[in-house]
N, C-alpha and C positions, 0 to 999 in steps of 0.2 A: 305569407301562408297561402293565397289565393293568387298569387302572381301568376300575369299571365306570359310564359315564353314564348318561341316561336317556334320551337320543338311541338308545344299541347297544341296550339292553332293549327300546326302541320296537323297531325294525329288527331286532330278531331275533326278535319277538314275529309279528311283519307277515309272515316267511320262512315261520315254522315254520306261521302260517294258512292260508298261500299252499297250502304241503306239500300240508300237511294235508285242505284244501277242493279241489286237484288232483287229490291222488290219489282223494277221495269221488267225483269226478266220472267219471273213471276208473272206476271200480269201478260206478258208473250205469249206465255206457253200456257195457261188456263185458256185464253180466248182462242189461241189454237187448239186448243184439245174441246172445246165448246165446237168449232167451227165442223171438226171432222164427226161429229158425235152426231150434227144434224142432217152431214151427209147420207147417202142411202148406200148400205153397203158396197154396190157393185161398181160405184161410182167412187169410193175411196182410191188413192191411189195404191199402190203396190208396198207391203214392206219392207225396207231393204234387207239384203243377206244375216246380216248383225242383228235384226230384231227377229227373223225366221228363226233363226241359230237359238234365240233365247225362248221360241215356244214351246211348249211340252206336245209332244208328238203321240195323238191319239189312239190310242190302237183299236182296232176293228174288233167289236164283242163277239165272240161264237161262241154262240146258244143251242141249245137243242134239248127238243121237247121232250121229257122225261114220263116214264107211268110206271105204275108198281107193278113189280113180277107178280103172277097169278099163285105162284109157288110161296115160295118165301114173303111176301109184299113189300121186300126189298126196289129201291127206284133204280129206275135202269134208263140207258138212251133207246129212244124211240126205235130209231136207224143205228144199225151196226153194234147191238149187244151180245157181249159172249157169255158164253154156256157159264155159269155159275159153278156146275160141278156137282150139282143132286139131279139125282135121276128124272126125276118129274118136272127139268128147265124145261120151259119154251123155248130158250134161244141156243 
C-alpha cells in the first residue's frame, strides 16, 4: 500500500526542484524589484520597448475656463464661444 517505487522518488524529487527553483526565482525578482524601488527615478535605467508597448499612453487634458452667459446663465468657454442664437448673446 505505501510502497515506495522509483517512479514516486522520481516525482517527488522533480516537485520538491520545482518548489524549490520557484520559490529562488521568487525571491530574484522581489529583491530586484525592492532594489529599483530605492533607486531615484532618474537614475532607473531605461524600459525596454516590450514594457513601453504595455504602458497606457497618457493623454494631455484640455481644459478651459468656462463662465455662465449673462443671457441665458447657460456655461460657455471662456475663449472662442458662439453666438447661441437669442438676440441678447454676448458672443
Amino acid at each position: 500500500m505505501f510502497g515506495f517505487s522509483f517512479t514516486k522518488i522520481l516525482v517527488l524529487v522533480a516537485v520538491l526542484a520545482a518548489v524549490w527553483y520557484g520559490f529562488k526565482l521568487v525571491g530574484r525578482l522581489d529583491k530586484q524589484r525592492k532594489e529599483e524601488s530605492r533607486l531615484p527615478r532618474a537614475a532607473q535605467p531605461p524600459k525596454s520597448a516590450g514594457a513601453a508597448a504595455r504602458e497606457p499612453v497618457k493623454a494631455e487634458a484640455n481644459s478651459e475656463d468656462m463662465e455662465p452667459c449673462r443671457v441665458c446663465g447657460a456655461y460657455v468657454a471662456r475663449h472662442g464661444a458662439a453666438n447661441c442664437g437669442r438676440a441678447e448673446c454676448p458672443y
